[in-house]
C-alpha positions as CSV (number, residue, x, y, z in Angstrom):
1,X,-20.3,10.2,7.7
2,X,-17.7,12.2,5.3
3,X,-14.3,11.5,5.8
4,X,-11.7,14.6,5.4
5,X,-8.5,12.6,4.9
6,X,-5.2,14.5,5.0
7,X,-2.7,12.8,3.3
8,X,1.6,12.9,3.5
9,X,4.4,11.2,1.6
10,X,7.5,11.3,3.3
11,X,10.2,9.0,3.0
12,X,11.5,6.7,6.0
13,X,13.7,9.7,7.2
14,X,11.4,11.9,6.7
15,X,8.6,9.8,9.5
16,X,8.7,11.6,12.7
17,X,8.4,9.0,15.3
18,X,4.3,9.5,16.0
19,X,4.3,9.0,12.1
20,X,5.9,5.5,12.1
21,X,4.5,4.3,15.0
22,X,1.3,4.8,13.5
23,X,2.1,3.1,10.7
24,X,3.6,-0.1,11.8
25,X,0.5,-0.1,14.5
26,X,-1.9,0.2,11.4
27,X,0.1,-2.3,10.0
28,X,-0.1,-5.2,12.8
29,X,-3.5,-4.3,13.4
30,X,-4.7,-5.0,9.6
31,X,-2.0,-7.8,9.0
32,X,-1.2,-9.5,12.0
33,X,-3.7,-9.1,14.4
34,X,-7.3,-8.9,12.2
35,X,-5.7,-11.6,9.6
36,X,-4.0,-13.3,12.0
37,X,-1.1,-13.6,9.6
38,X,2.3,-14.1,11.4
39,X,5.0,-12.9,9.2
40,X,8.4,-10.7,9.4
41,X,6.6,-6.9,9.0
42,X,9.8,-5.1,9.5
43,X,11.2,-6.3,6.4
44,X,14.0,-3.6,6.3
45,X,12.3,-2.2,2.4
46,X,10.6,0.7,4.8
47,X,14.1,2.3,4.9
48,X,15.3,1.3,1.3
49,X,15.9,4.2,-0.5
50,X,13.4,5.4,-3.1
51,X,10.8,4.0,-0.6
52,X,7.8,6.3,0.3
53,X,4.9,6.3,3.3
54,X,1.9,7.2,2.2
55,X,-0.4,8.2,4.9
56,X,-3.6,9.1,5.6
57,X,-5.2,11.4,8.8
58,X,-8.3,11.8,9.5
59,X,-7.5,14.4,12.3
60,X,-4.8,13.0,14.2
61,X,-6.0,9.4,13.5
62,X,-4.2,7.5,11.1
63,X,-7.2,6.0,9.0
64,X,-4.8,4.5,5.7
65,X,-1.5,3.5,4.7
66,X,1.0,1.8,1.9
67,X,4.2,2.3,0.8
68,X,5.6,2.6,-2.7
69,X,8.9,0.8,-3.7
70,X,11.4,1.3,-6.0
71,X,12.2,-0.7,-8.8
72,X,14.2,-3.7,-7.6
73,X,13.1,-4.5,-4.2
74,X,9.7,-6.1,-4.3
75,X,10.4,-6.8,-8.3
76,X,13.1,-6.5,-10.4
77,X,11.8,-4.5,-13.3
78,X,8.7,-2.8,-11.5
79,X,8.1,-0.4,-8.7
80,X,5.7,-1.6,-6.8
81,X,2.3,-0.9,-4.2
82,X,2.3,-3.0,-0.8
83,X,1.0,-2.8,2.8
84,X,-1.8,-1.4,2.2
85,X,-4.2,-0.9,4.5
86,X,-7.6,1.2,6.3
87,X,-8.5,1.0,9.5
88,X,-11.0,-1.1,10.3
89,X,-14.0,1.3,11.3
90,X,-13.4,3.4,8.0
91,X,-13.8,0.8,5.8
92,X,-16.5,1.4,3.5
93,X,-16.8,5.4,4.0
94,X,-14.7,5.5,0.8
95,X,-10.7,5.9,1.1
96,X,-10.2,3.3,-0.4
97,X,-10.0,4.6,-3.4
98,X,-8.5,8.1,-2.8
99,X,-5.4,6.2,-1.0
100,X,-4.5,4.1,-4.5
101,X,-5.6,7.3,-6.2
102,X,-2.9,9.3,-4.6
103,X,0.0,6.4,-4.7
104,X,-0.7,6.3,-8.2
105,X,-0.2,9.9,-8.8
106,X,3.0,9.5,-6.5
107,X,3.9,6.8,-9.0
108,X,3.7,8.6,-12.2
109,X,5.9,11.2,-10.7
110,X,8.6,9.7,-8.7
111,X,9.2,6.7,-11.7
112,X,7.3,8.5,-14.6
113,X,6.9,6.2,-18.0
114,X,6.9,3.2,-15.3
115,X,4.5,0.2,-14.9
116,X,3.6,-0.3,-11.4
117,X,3.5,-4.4,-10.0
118,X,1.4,-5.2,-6.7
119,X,0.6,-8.6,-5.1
120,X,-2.5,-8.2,-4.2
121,X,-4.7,-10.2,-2.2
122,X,-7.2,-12.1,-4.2
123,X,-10.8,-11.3,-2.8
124,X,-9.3,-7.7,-3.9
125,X,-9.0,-8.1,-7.2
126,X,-11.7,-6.1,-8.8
127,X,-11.0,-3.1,-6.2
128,X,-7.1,-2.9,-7.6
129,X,-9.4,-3.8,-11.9
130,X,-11.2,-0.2,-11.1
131,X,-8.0,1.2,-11.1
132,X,-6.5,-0.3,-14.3
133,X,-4.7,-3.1,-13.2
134,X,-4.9,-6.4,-14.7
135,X,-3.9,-9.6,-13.2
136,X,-0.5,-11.2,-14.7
137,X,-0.7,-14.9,-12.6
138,X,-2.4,-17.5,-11.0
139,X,-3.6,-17.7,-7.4
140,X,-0.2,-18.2,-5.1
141,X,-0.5,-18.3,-1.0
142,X,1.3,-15.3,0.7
143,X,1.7,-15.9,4.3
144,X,-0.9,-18.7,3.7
145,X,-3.5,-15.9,2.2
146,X,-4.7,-16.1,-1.6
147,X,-2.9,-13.3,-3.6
148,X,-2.3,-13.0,-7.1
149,X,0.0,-10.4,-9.4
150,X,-1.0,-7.8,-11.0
151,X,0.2,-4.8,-13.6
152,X,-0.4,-1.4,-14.6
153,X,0.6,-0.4,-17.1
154,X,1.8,3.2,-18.1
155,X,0.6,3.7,-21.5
């Protein structure tokens, strides 16, 4: 099956109310629900300034989402990736790759000449390698789940 994803940035003003509820349901689907992983989702960095949605539509389903941070909010001298996730059923039918394709374009242009920082989880580690990040630290627990830091660098 192809998949003809539609994607929008907007910042948290910009999220029209079908638009963020879509995303924090993705979000507590993926994070809370399917990893049963109980933490504080509403963080308040979804309305930081600087902070952008990145969503993706098949039709009107939302099928993929992350946000992009600013420098200072998830690190101090990095802008960072987090929350990513796909919707179950399009998991393997290749997003994947498109989604971190497009926050890194979104990322050379909002913070050009930046390095971008994500915590990723470890079993994902060679996904976020294929697109030239290299881990910086050991295995720490995140909400009890394996994660690990990595970098890309801009040069």
């Amino acid at each position: 099956m192809s998949v003809n994803v539609t994607w929008k940035a907007k910042t948290f003003a910009q999220l029209n109310t079908t638009e963020l509820y879509d995303a924090l349901k993705l979000r507590v689907d993926v994070f809370v629900v399917e990893q049963t992983c109980y933490y504080p989702d509403l963080d308040d960095c979804d309305r930081v300034d600087g902070t952008i949605h990145l969503l993706g539509y098949d039709e009107e389903q939302l099928v993929a989402y992350l946000r992009l941070l600013p420098k200072g909010v998830t690190y101090p001298d990095y802008p960072s990736i987090g929350r990513v996730a796909t919707r179950a059923d399009y998991r393997g039918k290749g997003i994947g790759h498109p989604l971190m394709n497009k926050a890194l374009e979104i990322c050379t242009r909002t913070w050009p000449g930046e390095d971008v920082k994500i915590s990723a989880q470890e079993h994902l580690e060679k996904f976020y390698i294929q697109h030239n990040f290299k881990r910086v630290s050991d295995m720490y627990l995140e909400d009890d789940i394996p994660h690990i830091a990595m970098l890309k660098t801009c040069t």
